[in-house]
Backbone as CSV, one residue per row, in Angstrom:
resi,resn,N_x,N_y,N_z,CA_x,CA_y,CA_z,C_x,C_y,C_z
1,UNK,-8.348,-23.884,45.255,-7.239,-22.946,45.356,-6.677,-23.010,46.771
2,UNK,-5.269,-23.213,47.077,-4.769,-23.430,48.178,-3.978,-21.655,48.602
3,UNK,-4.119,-21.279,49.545,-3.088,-20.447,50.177,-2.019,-20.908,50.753
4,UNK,-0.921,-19.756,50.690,0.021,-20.858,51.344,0.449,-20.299,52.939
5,UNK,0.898,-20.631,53.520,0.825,-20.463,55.034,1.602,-19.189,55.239
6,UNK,1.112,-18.102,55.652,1.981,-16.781,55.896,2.473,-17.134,57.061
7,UNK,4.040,-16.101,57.125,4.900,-16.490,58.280,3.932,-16.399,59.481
8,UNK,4.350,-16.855,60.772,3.579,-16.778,61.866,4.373,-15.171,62.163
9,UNK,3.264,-14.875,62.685,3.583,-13.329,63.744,4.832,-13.553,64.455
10,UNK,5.780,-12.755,64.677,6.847,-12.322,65.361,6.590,-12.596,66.557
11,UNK,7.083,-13.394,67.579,6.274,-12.666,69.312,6.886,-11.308,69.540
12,UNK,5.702,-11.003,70.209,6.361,-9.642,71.149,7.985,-9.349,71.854
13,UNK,8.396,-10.788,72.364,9.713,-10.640,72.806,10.880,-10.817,71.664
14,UNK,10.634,-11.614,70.933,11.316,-11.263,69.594,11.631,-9.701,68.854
15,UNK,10.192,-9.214,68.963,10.320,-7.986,68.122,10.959,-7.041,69.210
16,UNK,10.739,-7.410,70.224,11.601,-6.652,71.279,12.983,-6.527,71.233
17,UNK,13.773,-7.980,70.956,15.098,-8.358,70.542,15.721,-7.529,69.360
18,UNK,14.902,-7.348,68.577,14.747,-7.004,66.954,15.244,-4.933,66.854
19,UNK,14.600,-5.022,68.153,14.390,-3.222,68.142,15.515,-2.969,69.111
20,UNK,15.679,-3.726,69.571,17.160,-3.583,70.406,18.349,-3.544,70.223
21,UNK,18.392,-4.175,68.894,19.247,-4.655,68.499,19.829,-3.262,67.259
22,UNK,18.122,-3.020,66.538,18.339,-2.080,66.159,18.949,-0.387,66.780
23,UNK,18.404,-0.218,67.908,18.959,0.882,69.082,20.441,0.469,69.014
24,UNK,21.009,-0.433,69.575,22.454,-0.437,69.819,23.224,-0.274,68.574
25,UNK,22.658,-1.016,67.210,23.331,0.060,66.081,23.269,0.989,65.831
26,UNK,22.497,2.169,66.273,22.058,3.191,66.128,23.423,3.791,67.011
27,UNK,23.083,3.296,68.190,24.263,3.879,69.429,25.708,3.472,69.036
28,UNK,26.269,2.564,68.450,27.470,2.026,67.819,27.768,3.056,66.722
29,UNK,26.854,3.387,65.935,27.003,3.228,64.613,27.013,4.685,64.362
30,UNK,26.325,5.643,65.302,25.767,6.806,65.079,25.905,7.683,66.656
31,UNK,26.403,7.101,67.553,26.229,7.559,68.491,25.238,8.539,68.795
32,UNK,23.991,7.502,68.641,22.332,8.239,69.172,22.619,7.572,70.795
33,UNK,21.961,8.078,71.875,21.621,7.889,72.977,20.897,7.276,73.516
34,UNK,20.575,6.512,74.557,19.540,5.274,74.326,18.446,6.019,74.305
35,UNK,18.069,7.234,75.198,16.693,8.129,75.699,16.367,8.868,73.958
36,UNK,17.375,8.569,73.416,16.865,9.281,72.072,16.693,7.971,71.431
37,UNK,17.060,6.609,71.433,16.761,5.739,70.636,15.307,5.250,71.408
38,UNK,15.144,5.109,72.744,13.816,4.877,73.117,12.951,5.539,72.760
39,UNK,13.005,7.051,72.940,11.764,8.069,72.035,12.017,7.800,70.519
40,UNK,11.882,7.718,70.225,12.207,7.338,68.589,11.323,5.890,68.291
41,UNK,12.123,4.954,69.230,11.197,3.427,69.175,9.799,3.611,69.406
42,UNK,9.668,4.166,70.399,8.214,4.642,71.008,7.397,5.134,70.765
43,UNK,7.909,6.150,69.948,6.745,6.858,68.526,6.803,6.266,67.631
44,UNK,7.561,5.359,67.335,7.355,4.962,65.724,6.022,4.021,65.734
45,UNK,5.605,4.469,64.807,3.884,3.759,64.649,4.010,2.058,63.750
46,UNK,5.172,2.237,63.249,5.176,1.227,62.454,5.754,-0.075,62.854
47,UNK,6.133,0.214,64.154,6.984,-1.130,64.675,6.618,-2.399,64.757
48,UNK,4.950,-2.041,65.080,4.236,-3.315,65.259,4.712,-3.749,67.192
49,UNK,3.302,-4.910,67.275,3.703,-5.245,69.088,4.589,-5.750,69.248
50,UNK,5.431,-4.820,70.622,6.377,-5.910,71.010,6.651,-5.181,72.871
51,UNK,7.174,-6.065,72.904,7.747,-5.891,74.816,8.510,-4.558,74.886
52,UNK,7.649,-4.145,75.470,8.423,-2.542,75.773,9.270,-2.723,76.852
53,UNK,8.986,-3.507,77.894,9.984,-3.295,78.846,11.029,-4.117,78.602
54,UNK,10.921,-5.369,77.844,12.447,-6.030,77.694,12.774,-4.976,76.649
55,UNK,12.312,-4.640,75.789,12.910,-3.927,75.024,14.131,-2.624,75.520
56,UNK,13.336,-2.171,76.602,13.850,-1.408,77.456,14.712,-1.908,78.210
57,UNK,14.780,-2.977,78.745,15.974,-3.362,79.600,17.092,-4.134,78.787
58,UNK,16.761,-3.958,77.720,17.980,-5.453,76.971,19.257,-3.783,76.461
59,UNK,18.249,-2.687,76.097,18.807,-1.607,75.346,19.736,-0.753,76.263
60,UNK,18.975,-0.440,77.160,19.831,0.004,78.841,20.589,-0.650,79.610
61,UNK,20.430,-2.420,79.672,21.660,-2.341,80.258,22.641,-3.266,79.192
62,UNK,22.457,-3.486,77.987,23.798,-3.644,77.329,24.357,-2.222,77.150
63,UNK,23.818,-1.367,77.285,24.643,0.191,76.998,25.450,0.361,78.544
64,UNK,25.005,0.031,79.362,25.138,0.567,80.868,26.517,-0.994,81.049
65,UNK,26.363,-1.587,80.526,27.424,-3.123,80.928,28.526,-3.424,79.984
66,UNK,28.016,-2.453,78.575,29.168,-2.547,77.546,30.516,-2.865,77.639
67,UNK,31.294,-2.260,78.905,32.727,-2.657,78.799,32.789,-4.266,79.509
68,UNK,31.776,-4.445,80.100,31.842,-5.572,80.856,31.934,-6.196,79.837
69,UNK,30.979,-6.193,79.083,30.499,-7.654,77.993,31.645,-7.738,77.160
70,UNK,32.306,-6.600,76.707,33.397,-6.138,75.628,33.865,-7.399,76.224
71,UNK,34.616,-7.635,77.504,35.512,-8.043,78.374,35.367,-9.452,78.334
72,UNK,34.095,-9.939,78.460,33.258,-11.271,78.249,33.301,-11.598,76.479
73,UNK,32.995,-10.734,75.655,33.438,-12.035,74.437,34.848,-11.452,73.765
74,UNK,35.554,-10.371,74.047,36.785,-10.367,73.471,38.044,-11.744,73.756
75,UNK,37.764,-12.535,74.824,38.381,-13.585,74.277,38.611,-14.228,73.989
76,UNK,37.068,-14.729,73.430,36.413,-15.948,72.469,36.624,-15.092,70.784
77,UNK,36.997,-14.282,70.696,37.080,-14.017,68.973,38.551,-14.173,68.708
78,UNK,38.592,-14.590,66.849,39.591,-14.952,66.296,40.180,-13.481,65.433
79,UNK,39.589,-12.072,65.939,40.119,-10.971,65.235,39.277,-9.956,66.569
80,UNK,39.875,-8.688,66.399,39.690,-7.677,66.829,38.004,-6.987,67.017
81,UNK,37.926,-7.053,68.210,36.064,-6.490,67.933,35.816,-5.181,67.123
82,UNK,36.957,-4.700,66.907,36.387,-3.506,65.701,36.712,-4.164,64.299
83,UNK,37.153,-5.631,63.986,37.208,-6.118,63.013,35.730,-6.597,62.401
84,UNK,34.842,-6.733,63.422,33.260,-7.544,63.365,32.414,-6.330,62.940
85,UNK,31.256,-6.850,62.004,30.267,-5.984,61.118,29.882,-5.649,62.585
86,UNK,29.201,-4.135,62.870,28.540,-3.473,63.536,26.949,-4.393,63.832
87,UNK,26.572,-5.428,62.782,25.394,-6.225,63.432,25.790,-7.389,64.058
88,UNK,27.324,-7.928,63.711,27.536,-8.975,64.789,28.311,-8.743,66.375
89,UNK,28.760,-7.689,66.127,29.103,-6.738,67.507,27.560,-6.582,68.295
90,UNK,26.755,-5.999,67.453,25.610,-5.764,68.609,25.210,-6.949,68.556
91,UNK,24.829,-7.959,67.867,24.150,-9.323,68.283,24.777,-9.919,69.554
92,UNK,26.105,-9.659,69.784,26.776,-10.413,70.707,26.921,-9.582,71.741
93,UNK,26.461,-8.370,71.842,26.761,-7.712,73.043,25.067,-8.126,73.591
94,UNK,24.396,-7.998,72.749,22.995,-8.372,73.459,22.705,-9.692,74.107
95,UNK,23.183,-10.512,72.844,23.281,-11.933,73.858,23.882,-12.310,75.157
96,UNK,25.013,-11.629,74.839,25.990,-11.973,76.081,25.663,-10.998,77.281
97,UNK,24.828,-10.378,77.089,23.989,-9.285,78.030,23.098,-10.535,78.526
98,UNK,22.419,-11.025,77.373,21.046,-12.087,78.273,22.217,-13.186,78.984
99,UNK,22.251,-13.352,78.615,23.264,-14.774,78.920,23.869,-14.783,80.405
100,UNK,24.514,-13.146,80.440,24.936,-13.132,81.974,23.882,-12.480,82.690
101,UNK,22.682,-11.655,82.691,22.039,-11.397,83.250,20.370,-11.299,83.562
102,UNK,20.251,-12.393,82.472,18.681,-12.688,82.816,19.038,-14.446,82.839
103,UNK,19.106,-14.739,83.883,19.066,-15.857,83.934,18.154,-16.898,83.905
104,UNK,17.031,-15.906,84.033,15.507,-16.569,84.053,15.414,-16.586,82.498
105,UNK,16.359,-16.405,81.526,16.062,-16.550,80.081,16.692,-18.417,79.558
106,UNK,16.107,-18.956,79.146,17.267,-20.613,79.188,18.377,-20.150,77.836
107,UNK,19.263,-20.386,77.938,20.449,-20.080,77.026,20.313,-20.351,75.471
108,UNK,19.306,-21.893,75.575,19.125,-22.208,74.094,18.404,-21.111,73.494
109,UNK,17.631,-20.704,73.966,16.772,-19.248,73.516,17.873,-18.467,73.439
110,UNK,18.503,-18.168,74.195,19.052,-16.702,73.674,20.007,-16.619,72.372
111,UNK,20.453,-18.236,72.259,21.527,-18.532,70.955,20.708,-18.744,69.937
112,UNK,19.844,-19.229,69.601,18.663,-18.997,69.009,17.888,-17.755,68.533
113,UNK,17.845,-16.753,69.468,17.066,-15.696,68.701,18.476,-14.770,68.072
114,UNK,19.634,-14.981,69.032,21.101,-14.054,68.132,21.338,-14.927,66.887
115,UNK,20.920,-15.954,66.887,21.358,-16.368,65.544,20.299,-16.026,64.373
116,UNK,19.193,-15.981,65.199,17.967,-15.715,63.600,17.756,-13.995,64.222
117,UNK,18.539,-13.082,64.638,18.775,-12.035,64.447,19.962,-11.516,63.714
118,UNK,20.559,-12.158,63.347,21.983,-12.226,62.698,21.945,-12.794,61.226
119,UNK,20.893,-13.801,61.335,20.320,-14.160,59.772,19.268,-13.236,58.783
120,UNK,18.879,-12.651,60.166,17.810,-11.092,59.334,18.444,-10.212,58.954
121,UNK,19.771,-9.923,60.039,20.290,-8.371,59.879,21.303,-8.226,59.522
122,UNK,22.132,-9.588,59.546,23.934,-9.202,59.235,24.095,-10.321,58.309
123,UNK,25.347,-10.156,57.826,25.558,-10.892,56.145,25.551,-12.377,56.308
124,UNK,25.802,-13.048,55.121,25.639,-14.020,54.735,25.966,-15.093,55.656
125,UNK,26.526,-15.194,56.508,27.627,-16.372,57.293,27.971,-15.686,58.455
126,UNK,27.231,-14.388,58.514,27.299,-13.733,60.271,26.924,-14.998,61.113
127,UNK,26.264,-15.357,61.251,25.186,-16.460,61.867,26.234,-17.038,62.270
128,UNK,26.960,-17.584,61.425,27.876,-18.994,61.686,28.817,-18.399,63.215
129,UNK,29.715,-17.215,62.451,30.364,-17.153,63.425,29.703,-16.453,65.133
130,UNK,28.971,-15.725,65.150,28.263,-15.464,66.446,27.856,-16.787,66.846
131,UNK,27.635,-17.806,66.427,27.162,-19.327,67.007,28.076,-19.310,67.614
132,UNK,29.021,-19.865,66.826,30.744,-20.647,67.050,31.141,-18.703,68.646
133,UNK,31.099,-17.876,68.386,31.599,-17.457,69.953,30.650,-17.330,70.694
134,UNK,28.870,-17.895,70.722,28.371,-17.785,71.852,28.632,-19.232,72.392
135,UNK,28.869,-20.094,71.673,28.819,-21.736,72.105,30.029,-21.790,72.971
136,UNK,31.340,-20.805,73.243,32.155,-20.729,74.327,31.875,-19.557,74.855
137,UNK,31.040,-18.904,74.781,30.501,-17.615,76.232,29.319,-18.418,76.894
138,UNK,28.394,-19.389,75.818,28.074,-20.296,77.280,28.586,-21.226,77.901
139,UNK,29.457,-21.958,77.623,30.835,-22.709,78.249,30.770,-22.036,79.889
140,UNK,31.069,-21.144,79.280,31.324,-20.282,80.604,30.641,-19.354,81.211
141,UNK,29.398,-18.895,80.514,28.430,-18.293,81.639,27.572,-18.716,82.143
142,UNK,27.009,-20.044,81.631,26.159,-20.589,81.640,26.539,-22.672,82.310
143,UNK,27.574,-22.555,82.874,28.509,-23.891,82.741,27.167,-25.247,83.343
144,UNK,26.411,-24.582,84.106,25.817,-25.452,85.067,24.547,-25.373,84.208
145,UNK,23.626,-24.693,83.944,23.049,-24.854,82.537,23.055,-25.880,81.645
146,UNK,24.047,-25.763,80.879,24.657,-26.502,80.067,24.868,-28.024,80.799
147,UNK,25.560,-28.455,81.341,25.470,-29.403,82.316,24.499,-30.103,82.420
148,UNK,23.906,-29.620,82.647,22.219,-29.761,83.276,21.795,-30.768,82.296
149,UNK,21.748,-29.958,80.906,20.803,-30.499,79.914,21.824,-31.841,79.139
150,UNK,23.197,-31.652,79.651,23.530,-32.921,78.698,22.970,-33.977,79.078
């Protein structure tokens, strides 16, 4: 009798991504507060491990940089940012949060976890398009990066 291979565990910084992502819909969607979306994350027993402090810093300062970032992918989209599902708005405000300010993060990661956060949480072909506008927000936030690795 064979088993078959259960998914591997989440990492911690993933599930961190995951809960962050969830907070900023919360704050979009519901206008909860981050200090009320952090107590909330923090008690919940069911979250399972993950990085409390990125969790904490990805949630605080895309809330605290919001108009910035607004500013940074509104002119890579082909419609209105209140035209975009509320999970590809926050996928891209988070990314484009890592993207310009953890630089110690490498970019392929961060397009990478917004895209298989976008394949968990937002519809069918979200994915596609958050690719297609982070692949010109790293154009340009990331130019020397990019560079680098061609």
């Amino acid at each position: 009798m064979t088993q078959e291979n259960p998914k591997p565990a989440k990492s911690a910084r993933h599930r961190a991504r995951e809960l962050a992502l969830q907070g900023l819909y919360q704050w979009r969607v519901a206008g909860s507060s981050v200090a009320q979306i952090q107590k909330t994350t923090l008690d919940e027993k069911s979250v399972g491990r993950f990085d409390v402090e990125l969790f904490n810093q990805l949630l605080r300062g895309v809330v605290a940089h919001s108009e910035e970032l607004i500013e940074l992918i509104t002119p890579n989209l082909d419609r209105k940012l209140a035209e975009l599902s509320p999970i590809e708005c926050s996928v891209l405000l988070l990314a484009t949060y890592e993207l310009k300010f953890q630089l110690e993060v490498p970019y392929r990661v961060v397009m990478n976890e917004a895209i298989e956060l976008t394949k968990t949480f937002g519809g069918s072909d979200g994915h596609k398009y958050v690719n297609g506008v982070l692949d010109k927000l790293v154009a340009n936030l990331r130019s020397a990066e990019v560079n680098a690795k061609s």
